[in-house]
Structures are given as structure tokens and as C-alpha cells.
C-alpha positions as CSV (number, residue, x, y, z in Angstrom):
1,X,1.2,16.1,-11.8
2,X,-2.0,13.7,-10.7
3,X,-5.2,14.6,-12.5
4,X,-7.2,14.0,-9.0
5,X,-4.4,15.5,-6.9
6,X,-5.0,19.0,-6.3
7,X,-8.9,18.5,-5.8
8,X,-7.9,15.9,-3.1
9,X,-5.5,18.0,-2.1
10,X,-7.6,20.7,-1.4
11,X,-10.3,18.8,0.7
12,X,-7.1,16.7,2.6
13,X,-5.9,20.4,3.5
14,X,-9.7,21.1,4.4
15,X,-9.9,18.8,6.8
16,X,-6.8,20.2,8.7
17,X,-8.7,23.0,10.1
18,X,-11.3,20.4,11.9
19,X,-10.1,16.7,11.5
20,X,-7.0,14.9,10.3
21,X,-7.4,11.8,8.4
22,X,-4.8,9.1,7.1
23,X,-5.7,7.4,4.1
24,X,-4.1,3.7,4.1
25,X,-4.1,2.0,0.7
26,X,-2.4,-1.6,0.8
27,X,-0.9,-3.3,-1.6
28,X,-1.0,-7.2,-1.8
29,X,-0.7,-9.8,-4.3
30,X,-1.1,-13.7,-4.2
31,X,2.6,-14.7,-4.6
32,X,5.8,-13.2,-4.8
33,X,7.6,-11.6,-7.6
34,X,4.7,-10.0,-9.0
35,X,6.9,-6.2,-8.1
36,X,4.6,-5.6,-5.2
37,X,7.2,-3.8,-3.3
38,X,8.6,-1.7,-6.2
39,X,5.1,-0.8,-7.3
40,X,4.2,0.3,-3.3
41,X,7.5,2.5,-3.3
42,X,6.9,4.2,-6.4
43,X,3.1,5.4,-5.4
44,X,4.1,6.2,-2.1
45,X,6.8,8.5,-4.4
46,X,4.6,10.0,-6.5
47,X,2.5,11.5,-3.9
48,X,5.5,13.0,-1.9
49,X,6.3,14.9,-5.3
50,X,2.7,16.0,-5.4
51,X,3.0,17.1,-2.2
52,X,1.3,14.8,0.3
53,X,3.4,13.7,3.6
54,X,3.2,10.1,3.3
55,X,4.9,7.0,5.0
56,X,5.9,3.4,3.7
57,X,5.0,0.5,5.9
58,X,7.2,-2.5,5.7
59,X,4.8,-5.2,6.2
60,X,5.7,-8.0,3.9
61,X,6.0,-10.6,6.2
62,X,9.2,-12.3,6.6
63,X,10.3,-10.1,3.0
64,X,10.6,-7.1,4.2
65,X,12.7,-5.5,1.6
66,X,11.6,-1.6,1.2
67,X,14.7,-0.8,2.5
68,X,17.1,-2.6,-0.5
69,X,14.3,-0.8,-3.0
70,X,14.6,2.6,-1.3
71,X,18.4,2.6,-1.0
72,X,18.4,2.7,2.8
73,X,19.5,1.4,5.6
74,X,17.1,0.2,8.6
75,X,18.3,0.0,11.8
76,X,15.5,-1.3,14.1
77,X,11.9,-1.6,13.5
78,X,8.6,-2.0,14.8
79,X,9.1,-5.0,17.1
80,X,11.8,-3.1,18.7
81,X,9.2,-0.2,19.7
82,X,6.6,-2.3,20.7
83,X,9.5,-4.2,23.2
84,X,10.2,-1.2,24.7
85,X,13.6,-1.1,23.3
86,X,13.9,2.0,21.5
87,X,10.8,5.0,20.3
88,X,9.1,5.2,17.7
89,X,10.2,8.5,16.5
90,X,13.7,6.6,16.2
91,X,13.1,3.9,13.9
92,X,11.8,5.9,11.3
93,X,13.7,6.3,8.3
94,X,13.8,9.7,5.8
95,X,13.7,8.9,2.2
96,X,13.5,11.9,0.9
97,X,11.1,15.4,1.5
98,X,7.6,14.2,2.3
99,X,7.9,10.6,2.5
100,X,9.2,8.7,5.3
101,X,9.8,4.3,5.9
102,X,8.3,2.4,8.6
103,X,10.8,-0.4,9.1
104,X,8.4,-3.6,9.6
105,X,8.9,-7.0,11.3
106,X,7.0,-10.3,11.0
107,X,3.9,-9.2,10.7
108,X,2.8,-12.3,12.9
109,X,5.5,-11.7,15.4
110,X,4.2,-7.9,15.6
111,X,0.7,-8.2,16.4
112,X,1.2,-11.8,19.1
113,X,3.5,-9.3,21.1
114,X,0.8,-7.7,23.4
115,X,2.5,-5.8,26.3
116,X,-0.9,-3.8,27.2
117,X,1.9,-1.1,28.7
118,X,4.1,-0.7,26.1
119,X,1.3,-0.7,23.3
120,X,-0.3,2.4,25.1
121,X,3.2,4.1,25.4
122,X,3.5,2.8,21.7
123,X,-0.1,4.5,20.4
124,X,1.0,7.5,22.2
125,X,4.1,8.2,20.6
126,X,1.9,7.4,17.1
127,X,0.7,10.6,17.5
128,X,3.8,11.5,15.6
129,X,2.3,10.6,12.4
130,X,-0.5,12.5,12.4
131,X,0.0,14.3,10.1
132,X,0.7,12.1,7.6
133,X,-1.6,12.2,4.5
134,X,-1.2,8.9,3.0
135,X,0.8,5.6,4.4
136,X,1.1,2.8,1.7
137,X,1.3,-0.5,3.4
138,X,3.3,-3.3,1.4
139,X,1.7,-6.1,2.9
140,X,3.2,-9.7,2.6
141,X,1.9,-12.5,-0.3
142,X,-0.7,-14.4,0.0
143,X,-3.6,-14.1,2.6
144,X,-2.1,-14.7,6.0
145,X,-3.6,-14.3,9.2
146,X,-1.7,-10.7,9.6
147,X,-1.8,-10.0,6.0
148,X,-5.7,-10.2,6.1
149,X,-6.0,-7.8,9.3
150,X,-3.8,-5.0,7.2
151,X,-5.9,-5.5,4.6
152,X,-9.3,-5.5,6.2
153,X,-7.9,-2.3,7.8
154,X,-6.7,-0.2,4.9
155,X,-9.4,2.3,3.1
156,X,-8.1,0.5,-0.3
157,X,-6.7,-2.6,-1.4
158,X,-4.6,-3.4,-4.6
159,X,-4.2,-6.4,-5.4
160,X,-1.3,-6.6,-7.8
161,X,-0.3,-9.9,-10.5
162,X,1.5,-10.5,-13.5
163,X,0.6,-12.1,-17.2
164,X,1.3,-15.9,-15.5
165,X,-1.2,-18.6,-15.1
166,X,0.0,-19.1,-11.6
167,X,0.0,-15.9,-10.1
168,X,-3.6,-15.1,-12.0
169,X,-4.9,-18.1,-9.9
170,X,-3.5,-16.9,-6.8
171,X,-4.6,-13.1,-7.3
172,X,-7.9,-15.0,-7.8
173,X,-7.4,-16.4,-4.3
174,X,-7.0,-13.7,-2.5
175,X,-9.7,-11.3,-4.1
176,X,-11.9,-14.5,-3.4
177,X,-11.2,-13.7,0.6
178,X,-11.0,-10.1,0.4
179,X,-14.6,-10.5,-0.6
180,X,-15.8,-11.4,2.7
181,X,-14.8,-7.6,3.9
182,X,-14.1,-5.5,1.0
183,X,-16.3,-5.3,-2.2
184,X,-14.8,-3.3,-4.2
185,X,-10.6,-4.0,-4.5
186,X,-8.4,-2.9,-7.3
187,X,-6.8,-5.0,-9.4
188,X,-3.4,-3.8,-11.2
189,X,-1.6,-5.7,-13.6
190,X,2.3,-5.6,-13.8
191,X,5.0,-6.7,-16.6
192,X,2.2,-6.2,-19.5
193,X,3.0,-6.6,-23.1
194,X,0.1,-3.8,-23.9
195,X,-3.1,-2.7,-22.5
196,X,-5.3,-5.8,-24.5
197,X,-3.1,-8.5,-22.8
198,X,-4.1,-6.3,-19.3
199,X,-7.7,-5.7,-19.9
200,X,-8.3,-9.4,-21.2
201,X,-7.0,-10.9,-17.9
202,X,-8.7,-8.3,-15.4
203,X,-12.0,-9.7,-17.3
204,X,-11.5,-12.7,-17.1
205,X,-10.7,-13.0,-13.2
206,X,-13.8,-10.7,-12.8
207,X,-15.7,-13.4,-14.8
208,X,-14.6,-16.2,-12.8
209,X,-15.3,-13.8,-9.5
210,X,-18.8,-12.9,-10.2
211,X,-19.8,-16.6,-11.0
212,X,-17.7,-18.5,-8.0
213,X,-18.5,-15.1,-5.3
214,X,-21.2,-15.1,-3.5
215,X,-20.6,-11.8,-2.0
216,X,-21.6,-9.0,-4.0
217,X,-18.3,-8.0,-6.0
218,X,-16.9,-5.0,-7.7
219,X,-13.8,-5.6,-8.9
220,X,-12.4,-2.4,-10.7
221,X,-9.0,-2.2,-12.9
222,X,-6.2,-0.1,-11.1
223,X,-4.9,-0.3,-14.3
224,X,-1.4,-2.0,-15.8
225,X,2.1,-1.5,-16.3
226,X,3.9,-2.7,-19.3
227,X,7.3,-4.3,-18.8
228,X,10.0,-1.4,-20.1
229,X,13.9,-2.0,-19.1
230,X,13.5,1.3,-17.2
231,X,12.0,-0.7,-14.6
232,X,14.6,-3.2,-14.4
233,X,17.5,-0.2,-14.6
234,X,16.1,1.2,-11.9
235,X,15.7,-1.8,-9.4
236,X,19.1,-3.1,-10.3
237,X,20.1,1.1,-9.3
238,X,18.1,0.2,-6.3
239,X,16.2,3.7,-7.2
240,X,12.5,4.2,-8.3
241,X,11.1,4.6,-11.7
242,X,9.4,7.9,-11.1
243,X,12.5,9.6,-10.0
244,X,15.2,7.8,-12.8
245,X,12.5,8.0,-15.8
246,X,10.0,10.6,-15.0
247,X,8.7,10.8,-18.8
248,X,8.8,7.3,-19.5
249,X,5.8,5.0,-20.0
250,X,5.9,3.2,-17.1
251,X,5.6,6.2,-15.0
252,X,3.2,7.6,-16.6
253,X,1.0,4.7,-16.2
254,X,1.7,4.7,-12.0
255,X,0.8,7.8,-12.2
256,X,-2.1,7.2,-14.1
257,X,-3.1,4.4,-11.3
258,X,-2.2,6.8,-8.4
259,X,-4.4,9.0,-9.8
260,X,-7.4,6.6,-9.7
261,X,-6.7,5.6,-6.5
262,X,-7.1,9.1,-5.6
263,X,-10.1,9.1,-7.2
264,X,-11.6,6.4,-5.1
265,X,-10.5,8.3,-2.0
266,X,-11.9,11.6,-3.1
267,X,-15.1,10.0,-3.6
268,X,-14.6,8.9,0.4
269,X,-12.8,11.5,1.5
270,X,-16.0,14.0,3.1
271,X,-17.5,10.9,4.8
272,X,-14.7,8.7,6.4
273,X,-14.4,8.9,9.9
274,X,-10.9,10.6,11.6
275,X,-8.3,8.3,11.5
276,X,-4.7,8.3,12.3
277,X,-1.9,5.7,12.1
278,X,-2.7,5.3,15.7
279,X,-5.9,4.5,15.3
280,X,-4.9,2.3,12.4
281,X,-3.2,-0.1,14.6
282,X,-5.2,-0.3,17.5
283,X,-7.5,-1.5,15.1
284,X,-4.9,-4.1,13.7
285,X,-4.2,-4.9,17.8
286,X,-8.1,-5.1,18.6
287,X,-8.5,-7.6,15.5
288,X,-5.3,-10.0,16.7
């Protein structure tokens, strides 16, 4: 299905036999409306179809709407674990086989809740996702304090904007910060009339990047997605692309971006460090 999948696959599997590792790939954007969300639940389902066990965080602060995109309903979420009030294993919600939603909270009101208890109890009970392969974390607008630790976190950041003057400037803003700790974020481009409109503004934000950034830069094109009413159908549906329209062009060119992604991780994959979702967040808790 993905042209770097089954390599990746079959190093991911590899690993299994000596160390596990979770690949966290975040997806941001500098304002709302850009399809953030829609774009995070339809990579995070085209790797489940390859395959891959991976898990959707909900982390859009204050906009936490994975659940309306996915069709399903959330109950309680992370806030709830971390208070003691329920575990972990119970707040996680099945979409479908291999791919699983972590119901998120404020993202601010998450990481200022620091029961030194109840966050050891929590990162014990994370052991539960160990096995995951990928978790795709939809991370909230802009460049927040919390935004920026999930970010600074993830092995890869997209950073996803639309054809408009103001969400270029703000998808400009936040790979001008990302800078200071990651130099070499994605850009995708969404609601395209063709691949020259996409191309043309992913230049021109690199342009302005390398002669404004002091930090050395590579800024690399995820790729783009052209606007097609299949998209539309399918939110209005409240389903995802990939499943409704599996031949169609948008979903050819996720796939195509999934597949670069993959790429990128392949490329990382024999010399990253273990890591587990676990470990992912006491590093978000050690950075609060």
C-alpha cells in the first residue's frame, strides 16, 4: 500500500526481538481550519491498514475534536487518569483494528497537574502502549507553551497550512520557533488547486526561512493535498477519506505523504534510542 512500508515494517518488527520503539509524528499548524485534525486521522488510518498498531492523541488544546472526525464517542480522558479517577487502559477508545484514540484534555491543564503519585501509577499503566508502532499527535494551533513541548518531543513534525495569506504567515511562525529545536520539519500543504500552486508556496516560506533563520534550516515538502468534494463528503459523513474513497486523489496523495514520512523514520529508525509512550510523556512532564 505505502512504497516505504514494508521495509519499515520489516526493521519496526526487527526491533521486537531486542527493543520496542514508538515513533511519534505530530502534526501542527499555525491557525485553525487548515484540516489538521482530518489530515492526523487519516495518516494515523493509513498505517493501521498497512498494518502498524498505532494510536491518535487528542491534543488540540481546548479543540479536541478527533472524536466528532472518527465517529466516536469519548467518555473520559487523560486528565481523568492523571486525577486518579479512572485507568488508563479505560479511557482508550477502539476505532477500528490496529488503531486506537487517546481522548486528550487541555493540554495546559494536563501537564500543570503534577501528583508525583498518580503520574508514577499513570507511567506504569503506559506500559499498555508498548506496543504501539506509531502514535500521531494532533497538537493544538499555534505555538503554545504545551503545543511546543509535544512538538519538541515528537521524532517528526508536520506543519500543515492552506493556499491563504494568513495561515502562510502563521505556518511561517511556527516553523520560525520550531527552528530553535528541530531543523528539519515538514511542511504539507492542504485545499491545493494543483501541485504548482503547492510547490510555489512551500518555496517561498523556505525563502523567507532561510533569509530571516538564523538556525540552520531544512525545511522539506511533506507534500500537498488538492481540494476534491471527497474530502468534504467524508467529514460531513464524519468518516475518513481513505476508508470512503480509497482510489481517489486525495488519498493517494496522503498516502503518498505517509509514505515520506516513513521514509524520514526509516532513515532513523536503526539509531533512535527505545522509546515508548511512557517515556514520551515523562519527557513532556520533565519539560513542564
Amino acid at each position: 500500500m505505502i512504497t516505504q512500508a514494508s521495509k519499515l515494517k520489516q526493521m519496526v518488527d526487527g526491533q521486537k526481538q531486542t527493543q520496542k520503539r514508538t515513533h511519534f509524528i505530530a502534526v501542527t499548524s499555525g491557525k485553525g481550519g487548515v484540516g489538521k485534525s482530518t489530515i492526523s486521522a487519516n495518516i494515523a488510518n493509513i498505517l493501521a491498514l498497512d498494518g502498524y498498531k498505532v494510536a491518535l492523541l487528542d491534543a488540540d488544546i481546548g479543540l479536541a475534536n478527533l472524536d466528532v472526525i472518527l465517529n466516536v464517542k469519548m467518555g473520559k480522558n487523560l486528565l481523568h487518569v492523571l486525577k486518579g479517577e479512572c485507568g488508563l487502559a479505560e479511557i482508550l477508545i477502539p476505532v477500528k483494528k490496529n488503531l486506537i484514540l487517546i481522548p486528550g484534555e487541555s493540554g495546559d491543564e494536563i501537564l500543570k497537574f503534577n501528583n508525583q503519585f498518580l503520574y508514577e501509577r499513570f507511567l506504569e499503566e503506559a506500559n499498555e502502549l508498548d506496543e504501539l508502532d506509531f502514535m500521531i499527535i494532533d497538537t493544538g494551533a499555534g505555538i503554545g507553551g504545551s503545543t511546543q513541548m509535544f512538538l519538541e518531543a515528537a521524532d517528526e513534525v508536520v506543519v500543515v497550512t492552506v493556499p491563504d495569506p494568513a495561515a502562510i504567515t502563521d505556518a511561517y511562525a511556527v516553523i520560525k520557533i520550531l527552528s530553535r529545536f528541530k531543523n528539519n520539519p515538514m511542511l504539507l500543504l492542504n485545499m491545493v488547486k494543483n501541485e504548482n500552486e503547492a510547490v510555489r508556496i512551500y518555496e517561498n516560506i523556505k525563502r523567507v526561512a532561510n533569509a530571516n533563520i538564523k538556525e540552520p534550516l531544512n525545511l522539506e515538502l511533506a507534500g500537498y493535498i488538492m481540494s476534491d468534494k471527497s474530502v468534504s463528503k467524508s467529514i460531513k459523513q464524519r468518516t475518513l477519506v481513505s476508508d470512503d474513497a480509497p482510489y481517489s486523489i486525495p488519498t493517494a496523495q496522503l498516502k503518498d505523504i505517509t509514505s515520506k514520512i516513513l521514509y524520514r523514520l526509516e532513515r532513523k529508525v536503526l539509531t533512535n534510542k527505545n522509546d515508548t509512550f511512557g517515556s514520551f510523556f515523562k519527557r513532556l512532564i520533565e519539560q513542564f
